[in-house]
C-alpha positions as CSV (number, residue, x, y, z in Angstrom):
1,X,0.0,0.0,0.0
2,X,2.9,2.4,1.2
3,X,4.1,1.8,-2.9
4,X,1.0,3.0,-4.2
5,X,0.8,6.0,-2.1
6,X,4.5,7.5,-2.9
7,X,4.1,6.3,-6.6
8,X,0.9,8.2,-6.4
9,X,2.6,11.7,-5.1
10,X,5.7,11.0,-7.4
11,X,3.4,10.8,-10.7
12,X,0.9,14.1,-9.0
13,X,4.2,15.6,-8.9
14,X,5.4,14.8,-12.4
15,X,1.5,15.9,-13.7
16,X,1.7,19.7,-11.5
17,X,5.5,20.0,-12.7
18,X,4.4,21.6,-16.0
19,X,1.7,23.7,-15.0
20,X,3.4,26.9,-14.3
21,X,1.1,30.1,-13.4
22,X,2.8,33.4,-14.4
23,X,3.8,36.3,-11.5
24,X,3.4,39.6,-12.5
25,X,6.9,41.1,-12.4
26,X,7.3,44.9,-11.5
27,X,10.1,46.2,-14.2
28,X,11.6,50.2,-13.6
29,X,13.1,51.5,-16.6
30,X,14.9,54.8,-16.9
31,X,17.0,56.3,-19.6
32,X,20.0,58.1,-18.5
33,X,22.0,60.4,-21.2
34,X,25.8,59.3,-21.2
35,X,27.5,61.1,-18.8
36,X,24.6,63.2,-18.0
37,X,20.6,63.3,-16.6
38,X,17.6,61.3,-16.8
39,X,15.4,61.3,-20.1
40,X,12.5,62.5,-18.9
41,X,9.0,65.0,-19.2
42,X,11.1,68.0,-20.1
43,X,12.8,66.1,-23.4
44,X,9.5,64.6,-24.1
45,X,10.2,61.0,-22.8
46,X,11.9,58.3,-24.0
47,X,9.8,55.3,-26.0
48,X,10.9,52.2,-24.1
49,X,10.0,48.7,-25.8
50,X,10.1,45.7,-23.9
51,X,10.3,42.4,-26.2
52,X,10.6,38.6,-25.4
53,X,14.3,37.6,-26.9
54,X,13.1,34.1,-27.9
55,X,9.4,34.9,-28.9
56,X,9.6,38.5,-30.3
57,X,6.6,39.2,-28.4
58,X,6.3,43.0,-26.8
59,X,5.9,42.7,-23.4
60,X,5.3,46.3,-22.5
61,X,5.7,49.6,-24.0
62,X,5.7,53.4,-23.0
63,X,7.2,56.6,-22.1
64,X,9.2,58.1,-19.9
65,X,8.3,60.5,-17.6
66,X,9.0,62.4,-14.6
67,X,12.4,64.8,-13.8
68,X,15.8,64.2,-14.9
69,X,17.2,63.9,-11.4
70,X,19.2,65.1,-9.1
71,X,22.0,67.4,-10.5
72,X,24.2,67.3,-7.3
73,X,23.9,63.5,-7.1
74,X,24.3,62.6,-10.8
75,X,27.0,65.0,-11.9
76,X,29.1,65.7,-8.5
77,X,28.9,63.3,-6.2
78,X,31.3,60.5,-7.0
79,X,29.5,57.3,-7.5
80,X,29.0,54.5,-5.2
81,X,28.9,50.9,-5.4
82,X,25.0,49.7,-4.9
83,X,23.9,53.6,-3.9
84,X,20.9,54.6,-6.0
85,X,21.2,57.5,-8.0
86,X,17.4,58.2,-8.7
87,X,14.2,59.4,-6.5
88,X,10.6,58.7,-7.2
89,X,10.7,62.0,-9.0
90,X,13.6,61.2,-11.3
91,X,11.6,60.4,-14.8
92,X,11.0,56.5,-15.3
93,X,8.7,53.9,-16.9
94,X,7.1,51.5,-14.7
95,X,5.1,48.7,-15.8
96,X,4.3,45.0,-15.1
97,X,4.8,41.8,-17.0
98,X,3.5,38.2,-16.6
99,X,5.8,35.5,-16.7
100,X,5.7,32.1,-16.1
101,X,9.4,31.6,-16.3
102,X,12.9,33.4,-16.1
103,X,12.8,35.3,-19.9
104,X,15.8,36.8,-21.8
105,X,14.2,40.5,-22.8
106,X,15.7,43.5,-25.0
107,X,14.5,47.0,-23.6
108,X,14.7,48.9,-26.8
109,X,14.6,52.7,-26.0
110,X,14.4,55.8,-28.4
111,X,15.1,59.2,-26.8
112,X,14.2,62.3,-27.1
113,X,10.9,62.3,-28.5
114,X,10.5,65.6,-28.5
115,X,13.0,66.7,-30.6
116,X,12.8,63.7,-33.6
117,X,15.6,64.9,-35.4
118,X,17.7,64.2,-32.6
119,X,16.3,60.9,-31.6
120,X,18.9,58.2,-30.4
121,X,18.2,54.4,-30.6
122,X,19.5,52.3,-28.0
123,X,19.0,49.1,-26.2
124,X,20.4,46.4,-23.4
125,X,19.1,42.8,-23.0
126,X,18.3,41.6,-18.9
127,X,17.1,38.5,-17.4
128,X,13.8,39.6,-15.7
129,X,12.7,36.6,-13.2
130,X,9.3,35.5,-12.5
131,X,8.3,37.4,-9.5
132,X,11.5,39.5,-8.7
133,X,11.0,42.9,-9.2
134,X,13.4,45.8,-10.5
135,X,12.5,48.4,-8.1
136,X,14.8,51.3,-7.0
137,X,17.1,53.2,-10.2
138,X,15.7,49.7,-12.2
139,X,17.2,49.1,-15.0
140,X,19.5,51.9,-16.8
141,X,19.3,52.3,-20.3
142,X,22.2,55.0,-21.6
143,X,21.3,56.8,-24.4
144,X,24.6,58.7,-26.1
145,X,24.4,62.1,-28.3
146,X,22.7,65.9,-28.1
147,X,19.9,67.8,-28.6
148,X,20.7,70.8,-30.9
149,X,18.2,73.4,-31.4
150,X,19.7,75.9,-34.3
151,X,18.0,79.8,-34.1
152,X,17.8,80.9,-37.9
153,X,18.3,84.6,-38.2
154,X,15.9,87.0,-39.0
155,X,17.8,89.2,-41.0
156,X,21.1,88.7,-42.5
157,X,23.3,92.2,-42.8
158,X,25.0,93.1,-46.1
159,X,28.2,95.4,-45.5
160,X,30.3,95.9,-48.5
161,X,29.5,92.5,-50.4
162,X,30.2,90.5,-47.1
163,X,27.5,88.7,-44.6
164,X,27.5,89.5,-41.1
165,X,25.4,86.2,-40.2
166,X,24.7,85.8,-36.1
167,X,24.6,81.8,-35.5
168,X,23.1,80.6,-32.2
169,X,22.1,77.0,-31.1
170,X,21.3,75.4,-27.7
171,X,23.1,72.3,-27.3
172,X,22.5,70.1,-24.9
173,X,23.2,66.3,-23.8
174,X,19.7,63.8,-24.7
């Protein structure tokens, strides 16, 4: 009888063993220009695409949004081992994804979107575990180049067959 019963929980075992239920996973993205701030509202936000490696499947997608951090802490400070470098305030994109099991992912972002001419692909592939959140700075995306906005002159001067053209841009880092 005793046979019977373990062989019993062995093959209930073996049956449950493939039945895996997903977890919602909590998954903090932010978009940090290279040696610089946080992508955020001000910029217009940064697209951020999550996709399955294996599947292609998009698991979540959206903008940024929120500040671009703290200046002190991001630019001066030197930086610390494990010591965040964001507050709930610093721009982000926070979503949640069901999976059953541990899944290779590619967060794709595209940044800034308000200034399209400017706008820098750039991605990073992460492990994102059933269940195991990214909570805190989550993950950091870096996102190299500038934002350049030109001023075109109203008038241009003439003074003895030469030009006198005033050129002015704002540059600054995405």
């Amino acid at each position: 009888m005793r046979k019977f019963l373990v062989a019993g929980f062995f093959l209930t075992g073996i049956l449950f063993l493939n039945t895996v239920e997903a977890m919602q996973t909590k998954v903090i993205v932010r978009i940090k220009s290279k040696d610089a701030k946080f992508v955020g509202t001000s910029m217009g936000g940064a697209l951020i695409t999550i996709r399955d490696v294996e599947t292609g499947k998009v698991l979540a997608e959206g903008l940024t949004s929120g500040g671009t951090g703290d200046t002190n802490k991001i630019m001066n400070e030197p930086v610390r081992r494990f010591a965040r470098l964001t507050d709930d305030a610093t721009a982000k994109f926070e979503t949640t994804v069901d999976i059953a099991e541990p899944a290779l992912v590619t967060i794709e972002a595209e940044a800034p979107m308000s200034r399209k001419p400017d706008t820098v692909k750039s991605s990073t592939q992460v492990w994102l575990i059933p269940g195991k959140d990214m909570p805190g700075d989550g993950i950091v995306v870096e996102v190299p180049g500038f934002s350049v906005t030109a001023v075109v002159p109203e008038e241009i001067k003439l003074s003895g067959n030469k030009a006198a053209v005033t050129v002015q841009a704002t540059i600054v880092m995405i």
